[in-house]
C-alpha positions, 0 to 999 in steps of 0.5 A, spaced: 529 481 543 529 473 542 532 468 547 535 462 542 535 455 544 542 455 546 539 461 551 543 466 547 539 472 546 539 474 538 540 482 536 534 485 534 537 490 527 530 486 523 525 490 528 529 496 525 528 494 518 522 493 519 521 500 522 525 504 516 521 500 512 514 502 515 518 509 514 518 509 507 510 506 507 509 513 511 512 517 506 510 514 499 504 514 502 504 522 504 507 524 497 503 521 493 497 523 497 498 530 499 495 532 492 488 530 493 487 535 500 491 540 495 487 540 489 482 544 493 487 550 491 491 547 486 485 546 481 482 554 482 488 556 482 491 553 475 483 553 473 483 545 472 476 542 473 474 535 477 475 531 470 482 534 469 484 532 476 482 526 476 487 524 469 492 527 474 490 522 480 491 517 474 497 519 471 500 517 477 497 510 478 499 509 470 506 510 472 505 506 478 503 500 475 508 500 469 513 500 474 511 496 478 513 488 475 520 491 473 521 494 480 520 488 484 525 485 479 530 489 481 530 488 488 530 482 486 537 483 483 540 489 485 537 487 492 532 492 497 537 498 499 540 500 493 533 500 489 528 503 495 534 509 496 533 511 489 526 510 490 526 515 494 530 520 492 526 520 485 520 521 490 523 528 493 525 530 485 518 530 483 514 532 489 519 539 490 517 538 481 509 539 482 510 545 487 515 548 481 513 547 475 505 547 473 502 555 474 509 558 476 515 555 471 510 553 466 505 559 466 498 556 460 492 552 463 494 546 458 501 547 461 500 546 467 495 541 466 501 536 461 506 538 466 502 535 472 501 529 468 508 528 466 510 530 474 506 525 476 506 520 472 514 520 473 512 520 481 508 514 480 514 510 477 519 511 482 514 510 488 512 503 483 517 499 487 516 500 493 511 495 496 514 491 492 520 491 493 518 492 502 515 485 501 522 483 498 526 485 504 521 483 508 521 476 505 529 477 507 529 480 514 523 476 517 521 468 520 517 465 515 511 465 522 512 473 522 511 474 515 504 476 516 506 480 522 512 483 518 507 486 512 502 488 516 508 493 519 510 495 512 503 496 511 502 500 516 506 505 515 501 508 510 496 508 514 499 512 519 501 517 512 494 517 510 492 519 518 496 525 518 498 526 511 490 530 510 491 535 517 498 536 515 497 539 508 491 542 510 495 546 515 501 547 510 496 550 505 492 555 510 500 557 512 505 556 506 500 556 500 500 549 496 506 550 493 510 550 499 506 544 502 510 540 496 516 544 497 516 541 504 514 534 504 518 533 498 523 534 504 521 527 508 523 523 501 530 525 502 530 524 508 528 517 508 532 515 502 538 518 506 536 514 513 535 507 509 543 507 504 545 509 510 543 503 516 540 498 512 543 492 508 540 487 503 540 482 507 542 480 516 547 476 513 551 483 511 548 487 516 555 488 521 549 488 527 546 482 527 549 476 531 549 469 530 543 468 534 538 473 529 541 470 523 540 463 525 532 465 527 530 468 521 534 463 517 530 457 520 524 460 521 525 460 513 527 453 512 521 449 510 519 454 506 525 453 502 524 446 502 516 446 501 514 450 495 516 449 488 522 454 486 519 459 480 524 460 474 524 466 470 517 469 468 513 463 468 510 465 475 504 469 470 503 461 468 500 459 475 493 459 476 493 461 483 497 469 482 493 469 476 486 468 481 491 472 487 493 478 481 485 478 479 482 479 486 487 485 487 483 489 481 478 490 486 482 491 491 485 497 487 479 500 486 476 501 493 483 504 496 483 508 491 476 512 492 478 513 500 486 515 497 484 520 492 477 522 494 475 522 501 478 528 503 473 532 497 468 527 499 467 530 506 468 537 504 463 537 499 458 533 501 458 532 508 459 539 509 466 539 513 470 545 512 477 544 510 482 544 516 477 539 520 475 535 513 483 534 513 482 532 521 476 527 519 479 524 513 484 522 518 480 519 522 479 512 518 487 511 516 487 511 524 482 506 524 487 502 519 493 502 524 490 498 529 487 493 524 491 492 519 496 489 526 490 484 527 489 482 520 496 480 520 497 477 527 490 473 525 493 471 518 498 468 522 495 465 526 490 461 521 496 460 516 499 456 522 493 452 524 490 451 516 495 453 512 498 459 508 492 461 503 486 458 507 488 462 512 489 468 508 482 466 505 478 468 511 482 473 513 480 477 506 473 474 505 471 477 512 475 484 512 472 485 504 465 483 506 464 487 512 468 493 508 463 493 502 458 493 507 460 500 511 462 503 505 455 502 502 451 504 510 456 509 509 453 512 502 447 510 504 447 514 511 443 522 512 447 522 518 454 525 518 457 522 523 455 515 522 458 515 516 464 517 518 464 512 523 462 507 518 467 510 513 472 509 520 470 502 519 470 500 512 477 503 512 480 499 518 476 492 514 480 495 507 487 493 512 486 488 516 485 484 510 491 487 506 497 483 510 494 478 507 494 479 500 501 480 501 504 474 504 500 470 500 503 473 494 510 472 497 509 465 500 507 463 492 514 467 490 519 464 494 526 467 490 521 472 485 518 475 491 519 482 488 516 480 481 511 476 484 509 482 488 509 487 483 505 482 478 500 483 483 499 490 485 499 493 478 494 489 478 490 493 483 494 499 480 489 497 474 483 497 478 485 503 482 486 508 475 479 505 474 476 508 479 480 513 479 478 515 472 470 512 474 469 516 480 469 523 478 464 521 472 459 517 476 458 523 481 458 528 476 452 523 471 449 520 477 451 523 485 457 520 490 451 514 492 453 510 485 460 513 486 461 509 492 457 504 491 460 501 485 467 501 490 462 497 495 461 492 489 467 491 488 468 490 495 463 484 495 467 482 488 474 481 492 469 476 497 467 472 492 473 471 488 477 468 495 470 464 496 470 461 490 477 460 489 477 455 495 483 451 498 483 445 492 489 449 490 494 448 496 494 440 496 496 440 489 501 445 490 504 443 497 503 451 500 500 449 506 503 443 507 509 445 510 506 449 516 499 446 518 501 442 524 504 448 527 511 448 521 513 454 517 
C-alpha cells in the first residue's frame, strides 16, 4: 500500500480493480481465441474450407468493430460495472452458442456455416466494449503517473489468455471434443461477469472499501490532468487531428495482432511441422514473451511521459516496439530454421505489447471525459485492420505462400513506425498535452 504525506497508509481496492479488469482482458481474449486452435476439428467436421473460416474470424471483428464507439460511450454513461457485467454474460451466451448451434442444432453445411457467422458476430459485439470500457475504468481508478502502468496490467491479461488459451483448447479438444472446449470456456465468462457486479464500483468514491487516503492519491494524481487538457464535448472528438493520426496508425496495428490471433496456431501446425498438442504449447510461447513486455512497455511510457511529455513519450515507446516487431516477424518468415522462427516470432509478439500501453494512455490522455468513446474510436480502427488481415491472410497464403502472408504484417509493422515518426511532437505545444507533466507533473 502507499503512505500518504500525512503518513496515513491509502487502501489498495484499485490493485483489485486493476486485477478483475486484467481478469476480463484473460477471458475476452480466451473466447474469442479459442475458435482458431479449434477450427483444426471445427472445419473437417462442418466441412468449412480455410476461405469460410476466415469470414467466420471476420464476423467477429465486424461486430467488434461496430460496437466498439457505442460501447465505450456507454461506459461513459452508464459507467464501467454495469456495462462490462453485461459484456460478460453476453460473452458466456454466445461461446456456449457456437459449440451448440452449428453441425448439431442446425445440421446443412450452409447452416452451420450462417450460424457460426451470426454467433460470432454477436460475440464480437459484446466483447466491443471491453477495452474500451477497461481503459475508462482505468482512467477512473488509476493516478495520472500509473496510467500507463495501469493498461499495461489490463492489457496484460490478454496476453496471459493468449499464452494458455492455445495448450488449453488443445487439451479440451483431445478430451471433450471441440464442442465441449466451448461449453467449458463459456463457464469463465460467467464467472467473470458475476465476480466484477459483484466487487467492483464505477469509481473509488462509491466503493465502501477505499479510504480517505486512496481516494486523495488517485484524485490528485489526476488534478493537472484536469486542469491541463481542453475538455472534449459531444462527438467533436472525430474532428481532432491528433486521434484522427492516433486512430489511423492503430489500423496497423489491428492487422498485425490479428495474423498472430487468429493464425499463428494453424501457422505452426501446417508449416512449421509441430503437432496439435505441442503446436498449442508453442503458440503459447510468444503470448508469454508478451506478459513481461508489455509491463516494461508501460513502466517506459511512464517514465518518458513524465520527463518528455505524454505523446512524445508514447512516440518512442511505439517507434521502437513496431520497428523491431515488423523486423522479427519478417526473420521469422524468412527463417528455414524451426526454432529461430519461433524465437523470432516470441520476440515480435513481445515487441507488438510492449508498445500497446501506450496506444492506450495516449488515446485516454487526448480524452479526458470521452475516455471511452475516444478508446473505442481508436480500436474500431484497429478492428478494421485486423478484419483486413483476416480477410487477406488466408488468400495470400492460398495465391502466394505464408512468406507474403506474413510479410505484408511485417510491412504494416514498419508502417505503424513511420506514421508515429512523421507525426512528430509539434502537436503537444499547440495542444498543452504534455505541458502538464514535463518536469516531473501529471
Amino acid at each position: 500500500m502507499t503512505e500518504s504525506k500525512s503518513g496515513n497508509r491509502a487502501s489498495s481496492v484499485r490493485w483489485l480493480i486493476l486485477a478483475m479488469l486484467a481478469a476480463f482482458g484473460l477471458v475476452s481474449y480466451v473466447e474469442r481465441m479459442n475458435i482458431s486452435i479449434s477450427a483444426e476439428l471445427l472445419m473437417p467436421a462442418l466441412s468449412l474450407s480455410k476461405t469460410e473460416m476466415g469470414q467466420i474470424f471476420t464476423a467477429f471483428l465486424i461486430g467488434y468493430a461496430l460496437f466498439q464507439v457505442p460501447g465505450g460511450i456507454l461506459g461513459d454513461t452508464v459507467g464501467p460495472r454495469l456495462t462490462l457485467t453485461l459484456a460478460g454474460l453476453s460473452w458466456g451466451i454466445a461461446t456456449a452458442l457456437t459449440g451448440l448451434v452449428p453441425g448439431f442444432a442446425v445440421r446443412s453445411r450452409t447452416g452451420a456455416l450462417v450460424s457460426l457467422w451470426l454467433i460470432r458476430f454477436f460475440l464480437g459485439l459484446g466483447e466491443g466494449v471491453t477495452f474500451p470500457v477497461a481503459a475508462r475504468a482505468v482512467r477512473n481508478w488509476m493516478p495520472g503517473r500509473q496510467r500507463a502502468l495501469g493498461n499495461a496490467i489490463m492489457l496484460g491479461g490478454t496476453t496471459v489468455a493468449a499464452a494458455v488459451t492455445g495448450p488449453l483448447v488443445s487439451w479440451l479438444m483431445l478430451r471433450v471434443g471441440w464442442r465441449g472446449s466451448f461449453y467449458l470456456t463459456s463457464v469463465l465468462a460467467f464467472l467473470i461477469a458475476c465476480l466484477w457486479y459483484r466487487y467492483s464500483t464505477d469509481g473509488p468514491a462509491q466503493h465502501p472499501k477505499v479510504n480517505a487516503e486512496e481516494l486523495r492519491l488517485v484524485e490528485e494524481g489526476s488534478a493537472t490532468l484536469v486542469r491541463k487538457v481542453r475538455p472534449v464535448r459531444g462527438w467533436t472528438w472525430l474532428a481532432d487531428r491528433r486521434i484522427l493520426l492516433l486512430s489511423m496508425s492503430y489500423v496497423c496495428e489491428g492487422y498485425v495482432l490479428f495474423i498472430f490471433v487468429f493464425w499463428l496456431y494453424i501457422y505452426l501446425v501446417e508449416v512449421r511441422g509441430f503437432s496439435m498438442m505441442k503446436g498449442g504449447w508453442v503458440a503459447s510461447l510468444p503470448w508469454m514473451t508478451a506478459v513481461v513486455f508489455g509491463g516494461f512497455g508501460g513502466a517506459a511510457c511512464d517514465y518518458l511521459s513524465v520527463r518528455r511529455g505524454r505523446i512524445a513519450g508514447a512516440r518512442y515507446v511505439i517507434m521502437m516496439g513496431y520497428g523491431l516487431s515488423g523486423a522479427l516477424l519478417f526473420a521469422a518468415a524468412e527463417s528455414r530454421s524451426r526454432g529461430v522462427a519461433v524465437g523470432a516470432l516470441c520476440l515480435s509478439v513481445g515487441f507488438l505489447y510492449f508498445s500497446e500501453p501506450a496506444f492506450w494512455t495516449t488515446a485516454v490522455y487526448l480524452a479526458r471525459d470521452n475516455a471511452g468513446a475516444v478508446s473505442g474510436t481508436m480500436n474500431a480502427a484497429g478492428i478494421v485492420g485486423g478484419i483486413i488481415s483476416t480477410s487477406l491472410v488466408p488468400v495470400l497464403v492460398k495465391h502466394f505462400g505464408w512468406l507474403t502472408a506474413l510479410s505484408s504484417g511485417a510491412a504494416m509493422a514498419v508502417a505503424c513506425t513511420l506514421g508515429w515518426w512523421a507525426m512528430g511532437d509539434r502537436e503537444v505545444p499547440e495542444a498543452g498535452v504534455a505541458a502538464g507533466i514535463k518536469g516531473g507533473e501529471e
